[in-house]
N, C-alpha and C positions, 0 to 999 in steps of 0.2 A: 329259723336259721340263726338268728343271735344268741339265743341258747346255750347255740355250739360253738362260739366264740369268746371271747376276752375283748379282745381287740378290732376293729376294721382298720385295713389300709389297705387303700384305693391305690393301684398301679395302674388303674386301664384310663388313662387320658382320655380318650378317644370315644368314652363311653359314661366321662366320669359326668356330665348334663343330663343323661335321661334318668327319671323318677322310674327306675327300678325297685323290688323288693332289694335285690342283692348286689344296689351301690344308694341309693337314696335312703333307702326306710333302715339299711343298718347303720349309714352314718348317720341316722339320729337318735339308734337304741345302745351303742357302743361307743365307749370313746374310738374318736379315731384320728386318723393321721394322713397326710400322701405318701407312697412309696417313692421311691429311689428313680423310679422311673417319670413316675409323673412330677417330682419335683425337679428333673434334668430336659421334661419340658416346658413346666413354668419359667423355669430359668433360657432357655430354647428362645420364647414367647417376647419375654421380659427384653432380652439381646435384642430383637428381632424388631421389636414394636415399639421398648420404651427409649430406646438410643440410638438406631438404625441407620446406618450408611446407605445412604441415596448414593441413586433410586431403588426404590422398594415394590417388590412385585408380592401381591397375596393372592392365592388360588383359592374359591372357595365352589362348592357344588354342594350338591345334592339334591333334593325331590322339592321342599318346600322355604319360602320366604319368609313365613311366619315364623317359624323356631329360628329365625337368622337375622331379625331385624335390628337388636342392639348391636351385636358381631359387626354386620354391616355399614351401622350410622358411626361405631369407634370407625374401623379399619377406612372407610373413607379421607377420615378427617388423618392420618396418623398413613397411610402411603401413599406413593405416588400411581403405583397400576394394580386394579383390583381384577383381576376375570373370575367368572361368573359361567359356572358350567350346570351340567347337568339338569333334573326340571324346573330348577332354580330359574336359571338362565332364557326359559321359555315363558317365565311371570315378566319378567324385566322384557322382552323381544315383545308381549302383549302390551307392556307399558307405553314402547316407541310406536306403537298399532300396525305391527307385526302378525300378521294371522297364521298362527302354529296349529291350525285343527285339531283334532283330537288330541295333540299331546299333552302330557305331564306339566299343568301351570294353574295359578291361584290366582285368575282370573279378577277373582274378587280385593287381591291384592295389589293389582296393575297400580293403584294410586298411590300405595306406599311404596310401592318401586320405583314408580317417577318421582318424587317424594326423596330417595336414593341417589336417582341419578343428577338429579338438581345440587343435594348437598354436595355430592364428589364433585362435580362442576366445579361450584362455589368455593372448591377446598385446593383446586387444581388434581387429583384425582382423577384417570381417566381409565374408566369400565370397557373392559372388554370382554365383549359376546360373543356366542358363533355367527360366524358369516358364512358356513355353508352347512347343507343340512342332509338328509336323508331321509324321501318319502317313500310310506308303503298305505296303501290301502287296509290291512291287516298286519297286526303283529305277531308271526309266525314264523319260523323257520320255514325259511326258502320264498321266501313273500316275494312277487313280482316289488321290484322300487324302481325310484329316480331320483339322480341327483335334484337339489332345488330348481335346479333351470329345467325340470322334465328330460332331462336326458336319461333313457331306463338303463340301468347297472344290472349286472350278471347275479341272478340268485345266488 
C-alpha cells in the first residue's frame, strides 16, 4: 500500500489507535500528517478536556477495559461524570460484585476497574453504570427475556 503513495494523512479519528496495515504500518513507512478532520477533533478534545466548563460529562463504551485503561485513569482525574457503557460497563458492574452471567466483561480485569473507581472517587469523579438490564437465556432473535427484576418482556 505505500508504494502507491507519497504522503499518509490520517482523517479517520475514530480509528486513528488500532495497529492497522492502513493507518499504523503507513504512518511509519510515509511521511505523514492529520487531516483537517482529525485535527478539528484534537482541537474538539483539547476545548473539551484541557479548559473545560464545569461540569463535565464523558461517555465512554465499548467491548473491552484493557484498550481503555490510560483514557480512563486521564478522563477521571480531568471531569466531573464519567458513564461507562457497553461490555466495558459489565467489567466495572463485576468490579462492585455485580453478577452479569454470561455477558460481554474482563473478568480478569475487575481489579483494575476497582483500581478506577477508587481513583474517580478520590478525584471527585462520579461513574455511572447501568442500573437496569435485559436478560435472555440465549442470544437470538426473538429470545424469551426479562427485565433485571424477572419480569418477562414481549419478544
Amino acid at each position: 500500500m505505500a508504494a502507491l503513495g507519497d504522503v499518509y494523512v490520517n482523517d479517520a479519528f475514530s480509528a486513528a489507535h488500532r495497529a492497522h496495515a492502513s493507518t499504523e504500518a503507513l504512518a511509519r513507512l510515509l511521511p505523514k500528517a492529520a487531516g483537517r478532520l482529525m485535527e478539528a477533533e484534537l482541537r474538539a478534545l483539547e476545548s473539551a478536556l484541557g479548559h473545560p466548563a464545569h461540569p463535565v460529562l464523558a461517555v465512554v463504551g465499548g467491548a473491552k477495559v484493557s484498550t481503555k485503561l490510560e483514557l480512563l485513569g486521564n478522563l477521571v482525574a480531568r471531569v466531573d461524570h464519567l458513564a461507562i457503557g457497553g461490555g466495558m460497563a459489565n467489567t466495572f458492574l463485576v468490579a462492585q460484585g455485580v453478577e452479569v452471567g454470561k455477558s460481554l466483561a474482563e473478568r480478569d480485569m475487575a481489579g483494575t476497574a476497582a483500581e478506577i473507581l477508587t481513583k474517580a472517587s478520590a478525584a471527585g469523579c462520579t461513574i455511572h453504570l447501568p442500573v437496569d438490564v435485559v436478560v435472555a437465556r440465549e442470544f437470538k432473535a426473538g429470545a424469551a427475556c426479562a427485565d433485571g427484576g424477572g419480569r418477562r418482556l414481549p419478544a
